[in-house]
N, C-alpha and C positions, 0 to 999 in steps of 0.2 A: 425960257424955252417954251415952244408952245407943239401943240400936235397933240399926239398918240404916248407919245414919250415925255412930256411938260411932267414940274411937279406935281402938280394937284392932281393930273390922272395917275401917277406913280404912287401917291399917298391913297388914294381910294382904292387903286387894284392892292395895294398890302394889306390895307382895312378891312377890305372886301373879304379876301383870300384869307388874311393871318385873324383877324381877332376873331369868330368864329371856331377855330380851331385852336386857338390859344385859350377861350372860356372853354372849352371839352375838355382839355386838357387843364386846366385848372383844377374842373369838378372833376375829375377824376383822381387825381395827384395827390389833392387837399385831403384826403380823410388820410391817406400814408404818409405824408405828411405829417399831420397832425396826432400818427400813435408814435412817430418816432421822437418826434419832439416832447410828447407828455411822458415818454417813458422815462423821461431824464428831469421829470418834476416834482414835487411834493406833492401829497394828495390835497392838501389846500389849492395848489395852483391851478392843480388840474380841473376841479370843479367852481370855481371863482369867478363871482356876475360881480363885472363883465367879464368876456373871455379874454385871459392872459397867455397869448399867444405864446412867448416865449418867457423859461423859468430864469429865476433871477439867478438862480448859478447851476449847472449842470449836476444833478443829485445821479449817482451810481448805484445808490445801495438798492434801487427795483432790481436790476441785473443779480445783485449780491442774494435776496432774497427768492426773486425766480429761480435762482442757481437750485440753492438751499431744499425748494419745495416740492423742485420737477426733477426727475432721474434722469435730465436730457441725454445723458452718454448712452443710456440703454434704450430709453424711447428713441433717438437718434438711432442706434442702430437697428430697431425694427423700421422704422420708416426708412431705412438704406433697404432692407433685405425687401421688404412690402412693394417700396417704387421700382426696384431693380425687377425683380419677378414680374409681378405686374404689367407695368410699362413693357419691358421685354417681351415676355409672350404674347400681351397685346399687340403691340406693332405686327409681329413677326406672325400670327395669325388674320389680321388686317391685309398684310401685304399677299398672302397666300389669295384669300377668298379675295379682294380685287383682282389677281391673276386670274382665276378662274370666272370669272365675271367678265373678263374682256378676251383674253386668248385658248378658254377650253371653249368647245360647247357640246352644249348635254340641255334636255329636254326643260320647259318653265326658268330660263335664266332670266328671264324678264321677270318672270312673277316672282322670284328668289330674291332677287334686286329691291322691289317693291317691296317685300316684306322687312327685308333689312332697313328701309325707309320708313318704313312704319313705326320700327321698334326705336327712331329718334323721337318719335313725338307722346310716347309711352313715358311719365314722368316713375323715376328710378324707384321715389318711394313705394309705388303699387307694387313691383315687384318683391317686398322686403320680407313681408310675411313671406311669401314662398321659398323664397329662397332662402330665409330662416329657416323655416320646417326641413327646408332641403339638406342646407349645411350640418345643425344639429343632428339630423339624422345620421350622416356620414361621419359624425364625431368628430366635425370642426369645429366646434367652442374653443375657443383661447389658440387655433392653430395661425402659423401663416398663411395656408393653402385655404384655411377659411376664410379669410381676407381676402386674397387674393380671388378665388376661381370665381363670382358671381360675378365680377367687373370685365373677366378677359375678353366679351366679344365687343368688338368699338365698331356701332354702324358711319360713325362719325368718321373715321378714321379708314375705315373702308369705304365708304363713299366718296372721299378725297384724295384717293389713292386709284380708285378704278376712273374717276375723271380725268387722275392724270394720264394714268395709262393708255386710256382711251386718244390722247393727243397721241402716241408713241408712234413710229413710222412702222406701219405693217410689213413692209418690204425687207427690215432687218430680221426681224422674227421669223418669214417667212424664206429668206436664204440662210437664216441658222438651222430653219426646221429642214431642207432640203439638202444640208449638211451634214443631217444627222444628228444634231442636239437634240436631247427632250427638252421635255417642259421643265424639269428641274433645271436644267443647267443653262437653257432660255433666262430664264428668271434671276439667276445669282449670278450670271454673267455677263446682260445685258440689260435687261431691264433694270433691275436694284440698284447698279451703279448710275446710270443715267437719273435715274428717280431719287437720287440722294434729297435735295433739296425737300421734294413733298414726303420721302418719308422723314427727315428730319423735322419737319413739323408736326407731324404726325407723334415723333416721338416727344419732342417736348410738347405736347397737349397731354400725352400720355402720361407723364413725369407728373406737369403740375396738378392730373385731376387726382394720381394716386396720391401725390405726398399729402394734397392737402384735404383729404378723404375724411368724414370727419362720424357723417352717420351709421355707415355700415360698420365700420370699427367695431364702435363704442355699442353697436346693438351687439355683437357677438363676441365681445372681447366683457371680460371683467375678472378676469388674472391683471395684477398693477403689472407684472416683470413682461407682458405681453402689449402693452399698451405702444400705440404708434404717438407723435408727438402731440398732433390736434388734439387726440382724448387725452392727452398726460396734461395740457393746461387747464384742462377744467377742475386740476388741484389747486390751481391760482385763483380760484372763483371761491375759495373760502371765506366766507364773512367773518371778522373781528372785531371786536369793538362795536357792531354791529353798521359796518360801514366796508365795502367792497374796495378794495386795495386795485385800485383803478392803475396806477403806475406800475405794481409791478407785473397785471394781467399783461399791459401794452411791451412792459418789457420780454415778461416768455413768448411774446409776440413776432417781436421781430427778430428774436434771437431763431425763430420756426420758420422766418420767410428767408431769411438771407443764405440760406443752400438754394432756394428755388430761385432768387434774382440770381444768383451766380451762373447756376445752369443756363438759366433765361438770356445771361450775358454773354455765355457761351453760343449759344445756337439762333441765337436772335437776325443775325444777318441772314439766317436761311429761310424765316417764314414767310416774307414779302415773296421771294421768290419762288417758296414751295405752294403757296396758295394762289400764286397768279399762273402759274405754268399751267394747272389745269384748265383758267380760259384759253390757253391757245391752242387751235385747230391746226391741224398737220394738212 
């Protein structure tokens, strides 16, 4: 066959197109990969030049020992009530002030806009002393709400949500508003449901930054019965024998990600579409 459609242009448009995206996805994959598989090694295999890719028999006992060392039932349940709270009020405070960013208006919403932009490229850590000083002072040491309240405003999250909005048809808002709906009931009646998709990515970005939160925690947490999961494995980082128990780290590892791939597996069909809907213009 020869043309546009012959093999040899058929094999270079796949080349072209897939192995590029299949090395991305390699280097990506490769490191999860490669904790799930060490987690089920001996600590000889896992450190062994050359790299021994796979263990000669499937060893259980990291799991066994992780179990033993981490209170996962209880760290488990602070990181339920942390992401639950969290992620919830975040969204749900995200989706307000994008509302009011595209269908109220009231004086400087531009420069209000801008400043919410600003406070994405403000890196988390600068704020921690303050908002340490801040928290302690209010006697959040060892609380949830001390956890939680420094994290709930998401400019991220509000900015991908007033994108979306901003596609939204004016026309409908504006014969609900001549209906006689407020703005409350604009918003949970019409908009929210149409917007499912970008808020659903909105909330799973929410989920995975809360669950897997790791600094702010551990600077304001050091009650054990109060710890979230990420600080509870850093009792797996104990030296013995003077050698770092590398297998059973990777195991409290992925026993800490697989609510979050599950989530992820749940809501993953909606990100493609909740982050492309904001390029389209109405």
């Amino acid at each position: 066959m020869h043309g546009p459609f012959s093999r040899q242009n058929l094999k270079a448009t796949l080349l072209k197109g897939y192995l590029p995206l299949l090395i991305a996805t390699l280097v990506m994959v490769l490191p999860l990969l490669w904790m799930i598989i060490s987690s089920f090694k001996l600590r000889g295999e896992i450190i062994s030049m050359p790299v021994q890719w796979l263990p000669h028999s499937a060893y259980g006992g990291n799991y066994t020992i992780a179990a033993d060392k981490v209170p996962f039932a209880r760290d488990f349940l602070n990181s339920i009530i942390v992401t639950f709270f969290g992620a919830g009020i975040k969204v749900v405070l995200a989706i307000l002030t994008a509302y009011a960013l595209v269908f109220i208006r009231f004086p400087f919403k531009r420069v209000v806009f801008v400043l919410i932009l600003v406070t994405l490229m403000v890196p988390p850590q600068i704020a921690m002393v303050p908002n340490y000083v801040f928290i302690v002072g209010l006697g959040g040491m060892n609380t949830y709400w001390g956890i939680i309240l420094p994290g709930l405003a998401s400019a991220f999250g509000t900015f991908l949500l007033r994108q979306q909005f901003m596609t939204f048809p004016q026309s409908v808002t504006e014969a609900a508003e001549i209906d006689g709906a407020s703005h409350w009931k604009r918003l949970w009646s019409i908009v929210v449901p149409i917007s499912a998709p970008a808020i659903a990515t909105v909330t799973l970005v929410s989920i995975v930054y809360e669950w897997n939160d790791y600094l702010w925690p551990l600077v304001i947490i050091d009650d054990p019965h109060m710890m979230t999961l990420p600080v509870g494995l850093t009792l797996l980082q104990n030296v013995e024998a003077g050698s770092s128990q590398w297998g059973v780290m990777m195991a409290g590892t992925v026993l800490v990600i697989v609510p979050i791939l599950i989530v992820f597996a749940m809501l993953q069909r909606y990100i493609v579409s909740g982050l492309t809907q904001g390029a389209v213009k109405d």
